[in-house]
LONU-626880 format. One record per atom (N, C-alpha, C): residue number from 1; residue in one letter; atom name; x, y negated, z. Coordinates in steps of 0.02 Angstrom, whole numbers, plus 50000, padded with zeros to 5 digits. Layout:
// residues N
FISE   pos   code   site       x       y       z
FISE   NUM      a     CA       X       Y       Z
...
//
This chain:
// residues 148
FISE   pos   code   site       x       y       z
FISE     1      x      N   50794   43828   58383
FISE     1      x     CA   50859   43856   58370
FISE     1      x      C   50873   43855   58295
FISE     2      x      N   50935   43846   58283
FISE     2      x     CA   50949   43834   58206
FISE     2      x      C   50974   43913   58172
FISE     3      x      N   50969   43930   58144
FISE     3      x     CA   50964   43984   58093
FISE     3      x      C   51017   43987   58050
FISE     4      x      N   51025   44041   58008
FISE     4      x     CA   51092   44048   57934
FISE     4      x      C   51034   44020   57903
FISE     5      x      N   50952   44015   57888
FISE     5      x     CA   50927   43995   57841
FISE     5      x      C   50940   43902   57829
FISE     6      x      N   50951   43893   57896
FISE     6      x     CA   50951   43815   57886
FISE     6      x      C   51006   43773   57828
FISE     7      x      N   51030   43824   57816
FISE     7      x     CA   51110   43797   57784
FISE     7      x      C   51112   43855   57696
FISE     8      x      N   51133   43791   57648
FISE     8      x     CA   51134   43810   57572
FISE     8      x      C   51190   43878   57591
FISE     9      x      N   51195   43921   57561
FISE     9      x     CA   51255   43972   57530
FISE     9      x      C   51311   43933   57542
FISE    10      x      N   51321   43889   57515
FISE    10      x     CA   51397   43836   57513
FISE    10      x      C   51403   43811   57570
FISE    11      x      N   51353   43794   57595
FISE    11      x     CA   51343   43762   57681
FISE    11      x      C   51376   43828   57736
FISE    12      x      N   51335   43883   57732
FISE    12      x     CA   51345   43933   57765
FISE    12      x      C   51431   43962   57752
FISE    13      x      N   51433   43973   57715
FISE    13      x     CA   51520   43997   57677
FISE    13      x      C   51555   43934   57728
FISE    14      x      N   51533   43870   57739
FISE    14      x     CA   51585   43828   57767
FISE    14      x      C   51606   43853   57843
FISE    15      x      N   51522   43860   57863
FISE    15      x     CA   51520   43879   57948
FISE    15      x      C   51574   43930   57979
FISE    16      x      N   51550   43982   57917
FISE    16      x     CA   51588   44032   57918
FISE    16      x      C   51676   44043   57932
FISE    17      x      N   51697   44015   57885
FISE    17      x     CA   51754   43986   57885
FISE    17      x      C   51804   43960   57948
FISE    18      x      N   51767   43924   57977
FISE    18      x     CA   51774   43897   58028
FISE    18      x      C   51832   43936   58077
FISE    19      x      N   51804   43990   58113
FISE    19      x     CA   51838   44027   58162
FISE    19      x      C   51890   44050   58138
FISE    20      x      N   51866   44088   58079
FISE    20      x     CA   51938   44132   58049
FISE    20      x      C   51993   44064   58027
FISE    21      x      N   51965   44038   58017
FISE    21      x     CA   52019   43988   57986
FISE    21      x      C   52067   43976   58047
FISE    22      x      N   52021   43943   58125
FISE    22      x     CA   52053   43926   58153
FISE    22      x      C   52125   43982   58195
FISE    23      x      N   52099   44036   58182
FISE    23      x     CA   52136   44084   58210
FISE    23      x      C   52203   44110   58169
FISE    24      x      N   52196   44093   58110
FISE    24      x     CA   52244   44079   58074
FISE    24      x      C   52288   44039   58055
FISE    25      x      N   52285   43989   58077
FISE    25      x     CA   52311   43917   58098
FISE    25      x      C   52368   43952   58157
FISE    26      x      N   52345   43985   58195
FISE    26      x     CA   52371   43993   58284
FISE    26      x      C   52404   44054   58252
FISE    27      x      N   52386   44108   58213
FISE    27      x     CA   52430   44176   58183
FISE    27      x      C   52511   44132   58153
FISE    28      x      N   52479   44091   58112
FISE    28      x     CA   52568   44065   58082
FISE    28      x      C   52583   44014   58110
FISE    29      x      N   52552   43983   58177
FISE    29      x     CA   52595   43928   58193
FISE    29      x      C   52654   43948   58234
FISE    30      x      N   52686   44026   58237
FISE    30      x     CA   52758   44044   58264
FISE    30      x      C   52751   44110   58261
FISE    31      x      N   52813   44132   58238
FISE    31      x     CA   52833   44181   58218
FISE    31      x      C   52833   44272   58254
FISE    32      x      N   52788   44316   58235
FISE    32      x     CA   52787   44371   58262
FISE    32      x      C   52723   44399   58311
FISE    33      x      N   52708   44444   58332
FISE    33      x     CA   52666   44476   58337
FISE    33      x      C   52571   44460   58286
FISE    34      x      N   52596   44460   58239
FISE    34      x     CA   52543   44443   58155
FISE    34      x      C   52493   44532   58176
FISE    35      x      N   52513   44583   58204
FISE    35      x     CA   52471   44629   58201
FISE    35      x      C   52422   44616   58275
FISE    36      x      N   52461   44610   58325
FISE    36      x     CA   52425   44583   58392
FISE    36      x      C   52378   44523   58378
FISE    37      x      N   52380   44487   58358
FISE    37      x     CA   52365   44429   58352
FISE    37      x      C   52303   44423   58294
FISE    38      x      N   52291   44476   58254
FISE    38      x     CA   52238   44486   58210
FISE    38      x      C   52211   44510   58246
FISE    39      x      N   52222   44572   58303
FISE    39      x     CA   52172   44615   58331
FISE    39      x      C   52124   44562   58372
FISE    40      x      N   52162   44516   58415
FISE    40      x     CA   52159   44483   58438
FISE    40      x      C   52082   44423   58431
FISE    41      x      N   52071   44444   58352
FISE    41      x     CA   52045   44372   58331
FISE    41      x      C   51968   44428   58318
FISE    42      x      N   51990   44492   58308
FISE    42      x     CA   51915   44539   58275
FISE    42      x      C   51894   44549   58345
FISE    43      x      N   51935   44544   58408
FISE    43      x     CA   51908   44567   58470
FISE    43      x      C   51874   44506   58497
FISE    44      x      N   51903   44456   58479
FISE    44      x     CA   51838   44381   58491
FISE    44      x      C   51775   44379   58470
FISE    45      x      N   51784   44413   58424
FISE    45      x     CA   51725   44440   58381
FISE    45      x      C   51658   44487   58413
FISE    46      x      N   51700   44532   58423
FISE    46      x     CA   51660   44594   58474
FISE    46      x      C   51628   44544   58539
FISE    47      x      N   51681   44501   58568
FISE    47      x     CA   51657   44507   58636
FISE    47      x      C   51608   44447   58635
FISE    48      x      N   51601   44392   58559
FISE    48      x     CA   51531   44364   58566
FISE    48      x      C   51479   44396   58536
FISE    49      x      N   51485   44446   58508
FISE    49      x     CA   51442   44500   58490
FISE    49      x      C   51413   44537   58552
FISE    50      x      N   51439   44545   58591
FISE    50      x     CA   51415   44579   58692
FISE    50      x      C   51382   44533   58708
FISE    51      x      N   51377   44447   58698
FISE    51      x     CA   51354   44404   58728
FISE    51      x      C   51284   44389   58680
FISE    52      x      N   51257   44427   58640
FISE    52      x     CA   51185   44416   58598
FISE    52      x      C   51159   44398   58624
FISE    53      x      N   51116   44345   58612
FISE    53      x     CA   51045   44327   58606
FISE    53      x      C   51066   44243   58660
FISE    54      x      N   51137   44220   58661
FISE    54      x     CA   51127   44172   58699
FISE    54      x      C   51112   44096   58646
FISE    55      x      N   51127   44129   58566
FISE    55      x     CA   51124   44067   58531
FISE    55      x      C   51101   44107   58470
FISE    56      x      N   51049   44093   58443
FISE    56      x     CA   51042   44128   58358
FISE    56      x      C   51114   44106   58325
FISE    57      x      N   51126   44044   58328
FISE    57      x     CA   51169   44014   58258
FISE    57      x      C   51225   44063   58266
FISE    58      x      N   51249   44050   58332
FISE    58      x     CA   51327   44106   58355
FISE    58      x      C   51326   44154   58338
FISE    59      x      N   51265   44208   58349
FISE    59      x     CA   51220   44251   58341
FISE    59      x      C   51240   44278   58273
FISE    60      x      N   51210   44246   58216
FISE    60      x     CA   51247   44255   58147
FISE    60      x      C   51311   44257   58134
FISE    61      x      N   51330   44180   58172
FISE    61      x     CA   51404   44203   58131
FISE    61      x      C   51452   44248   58161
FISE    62      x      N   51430   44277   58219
FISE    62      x     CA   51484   44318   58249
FISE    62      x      C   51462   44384   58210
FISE    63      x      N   51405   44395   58187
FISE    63      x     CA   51403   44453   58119
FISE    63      x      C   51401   44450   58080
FISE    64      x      N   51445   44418   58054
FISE    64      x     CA   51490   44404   57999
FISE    64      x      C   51550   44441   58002
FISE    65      x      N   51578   44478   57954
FISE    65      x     CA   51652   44500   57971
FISE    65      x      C   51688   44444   57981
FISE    66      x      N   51752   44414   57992
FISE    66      x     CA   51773   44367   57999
FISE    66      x      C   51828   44377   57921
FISE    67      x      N   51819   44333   57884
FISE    67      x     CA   51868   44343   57807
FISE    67      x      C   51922   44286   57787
FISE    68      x      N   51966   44309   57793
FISE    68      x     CA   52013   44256   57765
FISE    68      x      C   52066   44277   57713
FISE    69      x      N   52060   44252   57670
FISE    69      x     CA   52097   44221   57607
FISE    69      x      C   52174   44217   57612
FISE    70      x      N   52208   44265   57610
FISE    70      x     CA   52291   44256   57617
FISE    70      x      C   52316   44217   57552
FISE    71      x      N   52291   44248   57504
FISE    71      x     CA   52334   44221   57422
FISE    71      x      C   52318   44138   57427
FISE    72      x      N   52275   44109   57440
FISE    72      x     CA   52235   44051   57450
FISE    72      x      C   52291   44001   57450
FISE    73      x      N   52343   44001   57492
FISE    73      x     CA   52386   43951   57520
FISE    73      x      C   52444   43979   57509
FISE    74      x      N   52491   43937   57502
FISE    74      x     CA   52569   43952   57496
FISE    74      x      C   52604   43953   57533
FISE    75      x      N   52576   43905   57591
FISE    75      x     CA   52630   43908   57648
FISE    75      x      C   52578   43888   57710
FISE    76      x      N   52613   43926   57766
FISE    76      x     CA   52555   43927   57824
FISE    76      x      C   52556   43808   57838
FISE    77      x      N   52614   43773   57809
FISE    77      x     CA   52572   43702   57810
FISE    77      x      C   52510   43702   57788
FISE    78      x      N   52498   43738   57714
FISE    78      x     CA   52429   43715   57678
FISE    78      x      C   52379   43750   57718
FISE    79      x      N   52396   43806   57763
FISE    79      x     CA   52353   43857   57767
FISE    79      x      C   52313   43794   57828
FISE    80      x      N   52358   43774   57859
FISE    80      x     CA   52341   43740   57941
FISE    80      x      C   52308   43685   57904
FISE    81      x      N   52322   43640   57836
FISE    81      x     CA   52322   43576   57836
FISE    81      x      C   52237   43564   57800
FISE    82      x      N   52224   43653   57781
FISE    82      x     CA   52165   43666   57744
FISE    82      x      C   52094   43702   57808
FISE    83      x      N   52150   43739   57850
FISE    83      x     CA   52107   43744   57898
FISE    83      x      C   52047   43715   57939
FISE    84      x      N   52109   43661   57979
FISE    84      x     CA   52100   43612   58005
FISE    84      x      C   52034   43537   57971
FISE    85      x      N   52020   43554   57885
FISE    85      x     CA   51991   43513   57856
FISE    85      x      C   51936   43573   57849
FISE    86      x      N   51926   43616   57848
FISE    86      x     CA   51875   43681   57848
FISE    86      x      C   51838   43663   57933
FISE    87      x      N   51896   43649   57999
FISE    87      x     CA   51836   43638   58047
FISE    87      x      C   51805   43574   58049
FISE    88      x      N   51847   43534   58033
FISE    88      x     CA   51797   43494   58026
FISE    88      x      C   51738   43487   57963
FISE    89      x      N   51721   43506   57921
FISE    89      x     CA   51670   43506   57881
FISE    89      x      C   51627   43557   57913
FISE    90      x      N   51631   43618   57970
FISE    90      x     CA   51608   43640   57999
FISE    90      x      C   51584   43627   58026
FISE    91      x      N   51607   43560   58076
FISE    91      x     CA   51576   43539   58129
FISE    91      x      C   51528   43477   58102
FISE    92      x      N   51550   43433   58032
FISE    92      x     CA   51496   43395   58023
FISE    92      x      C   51448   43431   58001
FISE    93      x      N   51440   43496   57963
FISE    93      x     CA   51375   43512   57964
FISE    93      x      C   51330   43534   58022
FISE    94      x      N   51379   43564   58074
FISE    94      x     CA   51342   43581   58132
FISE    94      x      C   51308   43524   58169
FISE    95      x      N   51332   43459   58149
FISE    95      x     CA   51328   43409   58164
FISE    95      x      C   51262   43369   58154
FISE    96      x      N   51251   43398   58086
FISE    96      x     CA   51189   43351   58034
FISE    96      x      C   51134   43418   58039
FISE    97      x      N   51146   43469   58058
FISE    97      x     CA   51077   43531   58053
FISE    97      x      C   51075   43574   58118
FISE    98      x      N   51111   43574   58174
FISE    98      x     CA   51120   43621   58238
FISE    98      x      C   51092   43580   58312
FISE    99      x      N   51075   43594   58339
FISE    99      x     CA   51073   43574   58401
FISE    99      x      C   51127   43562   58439
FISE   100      x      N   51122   43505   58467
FISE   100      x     CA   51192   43497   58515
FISE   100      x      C   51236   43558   58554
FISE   101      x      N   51191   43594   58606
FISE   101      x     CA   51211   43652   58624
FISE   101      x      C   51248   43685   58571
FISE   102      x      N   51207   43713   58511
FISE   102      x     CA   51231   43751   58472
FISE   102      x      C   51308   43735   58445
FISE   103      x      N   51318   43652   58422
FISE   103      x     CA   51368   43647   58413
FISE   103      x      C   51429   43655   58458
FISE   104      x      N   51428   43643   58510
FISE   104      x     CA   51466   43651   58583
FISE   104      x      C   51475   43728   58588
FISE   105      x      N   51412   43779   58593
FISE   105      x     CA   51446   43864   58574
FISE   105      x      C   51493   43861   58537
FISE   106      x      N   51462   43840   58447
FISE   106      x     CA   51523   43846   58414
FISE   106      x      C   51629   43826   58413
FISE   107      x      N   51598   43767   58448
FISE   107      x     CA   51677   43750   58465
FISE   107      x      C   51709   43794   58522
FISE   108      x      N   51657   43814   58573
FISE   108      x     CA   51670   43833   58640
FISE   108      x      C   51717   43933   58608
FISE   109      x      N   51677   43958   58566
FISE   109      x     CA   51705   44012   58493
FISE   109      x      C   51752   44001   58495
FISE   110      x      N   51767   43941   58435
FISE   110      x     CA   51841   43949   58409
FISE   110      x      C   51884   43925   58464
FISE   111      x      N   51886   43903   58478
FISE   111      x     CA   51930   43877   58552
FISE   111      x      C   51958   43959   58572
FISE   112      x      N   51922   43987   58614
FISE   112      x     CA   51900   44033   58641
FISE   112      x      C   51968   44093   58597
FISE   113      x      N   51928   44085   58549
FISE   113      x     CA   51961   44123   58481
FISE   113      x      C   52039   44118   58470
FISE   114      x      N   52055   44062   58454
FISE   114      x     CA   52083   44023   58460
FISE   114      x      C   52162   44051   58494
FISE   115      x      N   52133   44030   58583
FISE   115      x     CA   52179   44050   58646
FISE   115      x      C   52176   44117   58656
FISE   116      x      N   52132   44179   58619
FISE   116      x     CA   52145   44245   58634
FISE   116      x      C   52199   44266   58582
FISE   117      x      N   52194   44222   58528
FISE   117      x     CA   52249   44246   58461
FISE   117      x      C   52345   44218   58483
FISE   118      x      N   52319   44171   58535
FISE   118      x     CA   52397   44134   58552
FISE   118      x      C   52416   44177   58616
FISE   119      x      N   52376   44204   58659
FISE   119      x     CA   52401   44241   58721
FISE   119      x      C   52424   44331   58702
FISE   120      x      N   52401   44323   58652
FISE   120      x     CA   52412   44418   58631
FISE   120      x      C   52474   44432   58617
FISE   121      x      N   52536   44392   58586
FISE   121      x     CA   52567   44408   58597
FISE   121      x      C   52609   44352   58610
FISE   122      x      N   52675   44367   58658
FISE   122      x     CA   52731   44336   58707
FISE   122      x      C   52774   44320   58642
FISE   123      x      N   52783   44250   58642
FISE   123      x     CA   52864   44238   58621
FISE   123      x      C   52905   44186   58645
FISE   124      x      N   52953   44195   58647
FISE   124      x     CA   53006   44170   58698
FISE   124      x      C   52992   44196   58759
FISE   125      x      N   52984   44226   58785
FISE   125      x     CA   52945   44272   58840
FISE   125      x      C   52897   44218   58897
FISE   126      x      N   52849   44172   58840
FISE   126      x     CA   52795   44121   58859
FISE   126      x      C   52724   44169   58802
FISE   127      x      N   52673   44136   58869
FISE   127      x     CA   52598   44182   58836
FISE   127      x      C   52582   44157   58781
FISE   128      x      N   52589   44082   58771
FISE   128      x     CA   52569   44033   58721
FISE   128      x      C   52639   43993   58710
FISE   129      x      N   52659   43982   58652
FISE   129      x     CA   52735   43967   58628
FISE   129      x      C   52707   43901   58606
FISE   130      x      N   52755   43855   58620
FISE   130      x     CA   52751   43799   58600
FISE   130      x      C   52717   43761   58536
FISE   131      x      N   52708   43802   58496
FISE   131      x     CA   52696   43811   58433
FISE   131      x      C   52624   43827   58439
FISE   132      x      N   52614   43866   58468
FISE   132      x     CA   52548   43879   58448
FISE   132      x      C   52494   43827   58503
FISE   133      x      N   52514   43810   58559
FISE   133      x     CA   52495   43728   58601
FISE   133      x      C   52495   43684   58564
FISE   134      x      N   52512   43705   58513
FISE   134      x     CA   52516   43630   58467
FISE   134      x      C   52469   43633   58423
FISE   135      x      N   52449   43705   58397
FISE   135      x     CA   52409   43727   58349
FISE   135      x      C   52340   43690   58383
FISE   136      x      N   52325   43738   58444
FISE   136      x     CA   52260   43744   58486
FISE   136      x      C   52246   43664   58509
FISE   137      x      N   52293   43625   58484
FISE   137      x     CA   52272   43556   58524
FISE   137      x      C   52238   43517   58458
FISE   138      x      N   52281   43535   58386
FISE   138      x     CA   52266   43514   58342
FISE   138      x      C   52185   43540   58318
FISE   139      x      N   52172   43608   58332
FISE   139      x     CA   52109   43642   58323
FISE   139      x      C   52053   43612   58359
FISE   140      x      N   52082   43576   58431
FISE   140      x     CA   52043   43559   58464
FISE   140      x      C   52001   43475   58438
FISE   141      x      N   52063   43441   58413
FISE   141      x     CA   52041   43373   58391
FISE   141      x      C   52003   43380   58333
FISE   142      x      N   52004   43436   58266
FISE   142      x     CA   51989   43452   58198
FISE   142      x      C   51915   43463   58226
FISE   143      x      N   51903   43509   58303
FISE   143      x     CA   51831   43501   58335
FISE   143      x      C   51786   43448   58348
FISE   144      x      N   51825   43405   58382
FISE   144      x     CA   51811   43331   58403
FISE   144      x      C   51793   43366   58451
FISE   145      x      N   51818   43393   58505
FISE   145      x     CA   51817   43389   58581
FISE   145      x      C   51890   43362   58598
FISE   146      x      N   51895   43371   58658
FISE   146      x     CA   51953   43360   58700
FISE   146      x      C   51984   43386   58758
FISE   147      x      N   51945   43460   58748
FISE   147      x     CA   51974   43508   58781
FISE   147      x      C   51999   43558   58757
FISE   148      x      N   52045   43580   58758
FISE   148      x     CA   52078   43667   58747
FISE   148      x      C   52046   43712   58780
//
């Protein structure tokens, strides 16, 4: 099983990154419920935190607070266009130091993550707004899977 030790400080900060990023991508890809939709992303959190001991690597990073950087970006484009380049450097490191499984948890996370931040709250009175299907599809390719 792969470890936080396996990965430099700079390596680890990337992994990290990863989820919150992606959930933030799906927070501004349409307009409104920004308080639902955070809770949304700390309760993804909790509930792979209930699931311990099925992966060390997950294991870590789900105790991690999840941190993201508002001042960072100017406009939720850069935020998505920086995101989206955050999972993937995520996933090539998970790539070059994780076990297959392990990497597949991790996407199986943000995904996960992902679709709990787009269903929390209704707009246009749809669970997931067009906008944010678009987000979660884009999150999904930045994975290199091909599932939502």
């Amino acid at each position: 099983m792969t470890s936080k030790a396996a990965f430099s400080p700079e390596e680890w900060k990337v992994v990290l990154e990863g989820p919150p990023s992606a959930g933030m991508i799906v927070v501004t890809a349409a307009r409104g419920g920004t308080i639902r939709e955070s809770i949304a992303m700390s309760k993804a959190y909790v509930e792979a935190r209930a699931e311990h001991g099925e992966s060390e690597l997950l294991d870590e990073i789900v105790a991690a607070k999840p941190e993201t950087d508002h001042t960072r970006y100017h406009s939720a484009a850069e935020l998505r266009e920086n995101g989206l380049q955050h999972l993937r450097d995520a996933v090539a490191l998970l790539q070059s130091k994780a076990m297959t499984g392990e990497l597949d948890e991790y996407r199986r996370f943000i995904l996960a993550l992902a679709s709990n931040v787009a269903a929390a709250h209704k707009e246009g009175g749809q669970s997931v707004s067009p906008a944010e299907a678009e987000a979660i599809q884009e999150i999904t390719a930045a994975l290199g899977t091909t599932r939502p």
